[in-house]
C-alpha positions in Angstrom: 33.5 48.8 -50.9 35.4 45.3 -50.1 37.9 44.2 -52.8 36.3 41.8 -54.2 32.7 43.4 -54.0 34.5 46.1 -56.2 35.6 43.8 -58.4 32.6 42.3 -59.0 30.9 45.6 -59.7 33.6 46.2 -62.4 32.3 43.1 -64.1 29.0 44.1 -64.4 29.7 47.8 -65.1 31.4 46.5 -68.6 27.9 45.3 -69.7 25.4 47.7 -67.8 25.4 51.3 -66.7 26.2 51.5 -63.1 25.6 54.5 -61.1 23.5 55.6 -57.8 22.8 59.2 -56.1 24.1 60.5 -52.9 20.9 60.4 -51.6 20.2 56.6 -52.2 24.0 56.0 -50.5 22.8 57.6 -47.9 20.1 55.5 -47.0 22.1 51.8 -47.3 22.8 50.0 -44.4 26.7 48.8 -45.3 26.2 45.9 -42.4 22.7 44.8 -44.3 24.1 42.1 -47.0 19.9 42.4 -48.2 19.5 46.2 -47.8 17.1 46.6 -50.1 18.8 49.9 -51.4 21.4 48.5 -52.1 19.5 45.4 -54.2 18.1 47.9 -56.7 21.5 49.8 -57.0 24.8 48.6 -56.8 25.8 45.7 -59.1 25.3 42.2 -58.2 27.5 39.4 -60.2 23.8 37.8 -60.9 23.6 40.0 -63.4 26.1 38.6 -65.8 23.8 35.1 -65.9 21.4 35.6 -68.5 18.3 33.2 -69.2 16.6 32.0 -72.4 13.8 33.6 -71.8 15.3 37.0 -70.9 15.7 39.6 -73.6 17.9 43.4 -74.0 14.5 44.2 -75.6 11.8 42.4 -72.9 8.5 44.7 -74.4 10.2 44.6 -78.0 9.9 48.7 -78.1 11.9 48.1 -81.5 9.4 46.8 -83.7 6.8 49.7 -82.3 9.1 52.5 -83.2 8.7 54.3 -86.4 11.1 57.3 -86.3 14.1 57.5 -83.5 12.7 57.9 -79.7 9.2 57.3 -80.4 7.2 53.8 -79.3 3.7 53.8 -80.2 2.7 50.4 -79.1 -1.5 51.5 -78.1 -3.3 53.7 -80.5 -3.9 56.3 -78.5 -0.4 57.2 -76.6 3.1 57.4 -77.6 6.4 56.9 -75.7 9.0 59.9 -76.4 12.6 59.0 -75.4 14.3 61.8 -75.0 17.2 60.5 -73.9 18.7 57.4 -72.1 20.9 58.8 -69.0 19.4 59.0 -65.5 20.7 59.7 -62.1 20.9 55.8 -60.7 20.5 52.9 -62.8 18.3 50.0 -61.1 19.9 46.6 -61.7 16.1 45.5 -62.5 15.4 47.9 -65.6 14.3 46.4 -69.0 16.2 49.4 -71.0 19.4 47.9 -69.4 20.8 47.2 -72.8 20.7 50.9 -73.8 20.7 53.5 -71.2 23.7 54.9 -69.9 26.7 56.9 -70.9 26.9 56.9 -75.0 23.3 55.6 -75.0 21.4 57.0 -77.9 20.0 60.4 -77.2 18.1 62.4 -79.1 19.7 65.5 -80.9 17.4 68.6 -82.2 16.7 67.0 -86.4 15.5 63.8 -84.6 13.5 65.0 -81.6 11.7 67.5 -84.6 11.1 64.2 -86.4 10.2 62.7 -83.6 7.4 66.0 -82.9 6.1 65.6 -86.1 4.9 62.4 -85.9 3.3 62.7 -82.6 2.0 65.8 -84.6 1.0 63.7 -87.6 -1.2 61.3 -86.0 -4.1 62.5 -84.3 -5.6 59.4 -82.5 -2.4 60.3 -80.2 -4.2 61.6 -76.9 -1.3 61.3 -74.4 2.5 61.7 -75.0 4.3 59.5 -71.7 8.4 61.4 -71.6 10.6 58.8 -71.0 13.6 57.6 -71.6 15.9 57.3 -69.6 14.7 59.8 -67.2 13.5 63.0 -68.7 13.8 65.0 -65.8 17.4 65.0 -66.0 16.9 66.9 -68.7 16.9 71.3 -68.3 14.3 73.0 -67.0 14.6 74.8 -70.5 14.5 71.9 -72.3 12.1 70.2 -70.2 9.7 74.0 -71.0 10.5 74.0 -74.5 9.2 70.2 -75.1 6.2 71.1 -72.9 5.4 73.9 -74.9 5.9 72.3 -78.4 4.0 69.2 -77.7 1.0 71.1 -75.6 1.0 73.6 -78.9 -0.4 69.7 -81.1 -4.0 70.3 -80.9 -5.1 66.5 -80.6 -2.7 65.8 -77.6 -4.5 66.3 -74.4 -2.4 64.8 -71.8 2.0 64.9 -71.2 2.9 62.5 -68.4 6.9 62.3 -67.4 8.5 59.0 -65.7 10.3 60.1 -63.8 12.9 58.4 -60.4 14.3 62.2 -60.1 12.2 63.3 -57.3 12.8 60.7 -55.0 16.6 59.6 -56.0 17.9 63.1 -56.6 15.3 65.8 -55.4 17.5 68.7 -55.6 17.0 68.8 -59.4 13.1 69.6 -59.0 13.6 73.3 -58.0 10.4 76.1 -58.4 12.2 76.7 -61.7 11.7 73.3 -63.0 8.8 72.3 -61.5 6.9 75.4 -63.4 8.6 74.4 -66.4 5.7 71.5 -66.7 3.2 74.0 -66.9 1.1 73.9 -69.6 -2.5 74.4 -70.6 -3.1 70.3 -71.4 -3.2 68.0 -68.5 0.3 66.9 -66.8 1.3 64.3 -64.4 4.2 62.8 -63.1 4.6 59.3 -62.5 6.8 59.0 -59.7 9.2 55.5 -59.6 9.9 54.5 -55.9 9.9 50.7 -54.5 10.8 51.0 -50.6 9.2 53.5 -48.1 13.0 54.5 -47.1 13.1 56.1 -50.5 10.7 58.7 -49.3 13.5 61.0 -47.4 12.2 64.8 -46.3 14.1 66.0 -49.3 11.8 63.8 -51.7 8.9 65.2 -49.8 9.7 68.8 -50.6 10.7 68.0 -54.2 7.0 66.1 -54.7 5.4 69.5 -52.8 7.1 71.7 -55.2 5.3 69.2 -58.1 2.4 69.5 -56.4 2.5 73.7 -56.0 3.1 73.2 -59.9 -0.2 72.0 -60.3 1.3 68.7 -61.5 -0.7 65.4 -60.8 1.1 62.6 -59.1 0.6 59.4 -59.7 3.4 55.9 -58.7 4.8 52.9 -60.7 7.0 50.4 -58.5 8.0 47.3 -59.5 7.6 44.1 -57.5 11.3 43.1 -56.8 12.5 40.1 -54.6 14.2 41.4 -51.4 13.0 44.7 -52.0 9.5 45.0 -51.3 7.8 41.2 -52.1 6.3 41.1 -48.7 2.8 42.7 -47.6 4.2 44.8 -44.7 6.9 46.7 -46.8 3.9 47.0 -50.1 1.7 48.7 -47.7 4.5 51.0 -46.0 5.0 52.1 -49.8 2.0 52.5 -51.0 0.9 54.7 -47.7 4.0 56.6 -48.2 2.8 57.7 -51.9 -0.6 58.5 -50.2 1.1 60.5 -47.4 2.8 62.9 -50.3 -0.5 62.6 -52.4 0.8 60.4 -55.3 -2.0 58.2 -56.4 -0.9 54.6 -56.1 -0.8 53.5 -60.0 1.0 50.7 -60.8 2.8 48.0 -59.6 4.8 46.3 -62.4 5.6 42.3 -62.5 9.5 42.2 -63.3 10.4 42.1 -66.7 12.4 39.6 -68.8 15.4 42.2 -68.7 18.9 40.0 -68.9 20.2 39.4 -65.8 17.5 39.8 -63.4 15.9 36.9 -62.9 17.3 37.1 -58.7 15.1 40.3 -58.3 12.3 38.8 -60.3 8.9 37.2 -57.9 6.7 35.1 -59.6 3.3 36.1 -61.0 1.7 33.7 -58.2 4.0 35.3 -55.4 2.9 38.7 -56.3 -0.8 37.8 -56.4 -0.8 36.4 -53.2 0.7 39.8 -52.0 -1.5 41.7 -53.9 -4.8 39.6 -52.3 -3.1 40.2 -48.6 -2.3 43.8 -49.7 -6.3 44.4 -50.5 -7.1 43.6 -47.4 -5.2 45.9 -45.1 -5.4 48.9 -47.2 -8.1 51.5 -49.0 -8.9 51.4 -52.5 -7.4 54.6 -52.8 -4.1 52.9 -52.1 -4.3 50.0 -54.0 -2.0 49.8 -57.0 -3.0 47.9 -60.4 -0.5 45.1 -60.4 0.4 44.1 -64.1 2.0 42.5 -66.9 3.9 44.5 -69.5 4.2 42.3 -71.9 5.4 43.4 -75.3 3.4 40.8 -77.5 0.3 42.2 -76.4 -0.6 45.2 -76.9 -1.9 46.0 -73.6 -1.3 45.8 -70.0 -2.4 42.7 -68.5 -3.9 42.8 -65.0 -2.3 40.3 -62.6 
């Protein structure tokens, strides 16, 4: 990295986590200023600007949390945030403000508080894992959570979020794959946002899901010199097809600080969406929404 490239990344490393794979260095073209894995990677002095509008808290998870790692924001699903490291950090994320080294994690008396009140209210359906990325977690941790929330009778559905299998596939072996086994519905919500990302070692990793009898579905977020143009959307969106991940969502970029030079507008991205519709199945189609954390649902864009 040049000098002064270096020394920009030191900047923004003293606010946010920085921190990117072997596999997703891999795949960056060093004589691509635009590479667009590099734009969701490795730290850009754009992030230090911050606008008014912007927020460390963009879907104000803090006012739905009523014990340590949980959000319950809809009725019938809870987040569980397990714990706040991952394996890259995306310049784009709206947990910016707290994941990383020394982020909060959750030790064993808060994530048994944080059991029991998933246990406690039974209009909870589905549990989402997240964090952070809750595959970086064990594959005996990651059976022992399966097994204590599939063991509440009124939860019916776990579904992990989860950049592990594409960004660091090695860490989905058999071992950890069958550790999301459980009697209640799983999925996996796989986070990718450029076809590249799909390398054969991802493939295998999603296979091994899939052998796990895990459903697979995507979230991507729109991002500006990533993937805001209709050929790149539909490379994507075939490549989850092609590993039989159901295109899901497709986020609008949050008010995270600092991100406003990744961020499309709403009318950009339904322009792309209307161009996307017509080259591609229903099948492949992502819902392209809003998270906005004064409603309490996703809006559709």
């Amino acid at each position: 990295m040049p000098a002064e490239a270096a020394k920009a990344a030191e900047a923004v490393a003293a606010h946010y986590a920085v921190a990117i794979s072997p596999e997703m260095a891999a795949l960056i073209n060093p004589d691509d200023p635009g590479d667009p894995i590099a734009l969701q990677f490795i730290p850009d002095p754009r992030e230090l600007f911050t606008l008014t509008e912007e927020s460390p808290d963009p879907l104000h998870d803090a006012a739905f949390s009523p014990v340590p790692g949980i959000v319950h924001r809809y009725a019938d699903r809870v987040l569980l945030k397990a714990l706040h490291a991952c394996p890259v950090y995306c310049r784009f994320c709206f947990r910016r403000a707290v994941v990383g080294p020394g982020g909060e994690s959750l030790d064993a008396e808060a994530l048994a508080r944080a059991i029991a009140y998933i246990a406690s209210q039974p209009s909870i359906f589905e549990v989402v894992l997240t964090g952070g990325d809750p595959f970086m977690l064990s594959a005996r941790r990651v059976r022992d959570l399966t097994e204590r929330l599939s063991a509440i009778p009124h939860v019916q559905v776990l579904r992990w979020h989860t950049r592990v299998p594409v960004v660091s596939p090695s860490r989905v072996s058999d071992a950890f794959a069958q550790a999301l086994g459980s009697e209640k519905a799983v999925f996996v919500a796989v986070h990718a946002n450029h076809p590249r990302e799909f390398t054969q070692a991802a493939g295998e990793a999603l296979k091994r899901l899939r052998a796990a009898g895990v459903g697979l579905v995507s979230q991507s977020v729109l991002l500006k010199g990533v993937n805001d143009d209709v050929e790149t959307l539909d490379a994507l969106m075939r490549a989850f097809l092609r590993h039989q991940v159901k295109p899901y969502y497709l986020h609008q970029g949050d008010l995270a600080p600092g991100t406003s030079h990744l961020r499309t507008t709403i009318d950009e991205g339904r322009a792309l969406i209307t161009a996307l519709r017509a080259r591609i199945s229903g099948l492949a189609m992502p819902a392209y929404v809003l998270d906005d954390g004064g409603v309490l649902s996703k809006q559709p864009l």
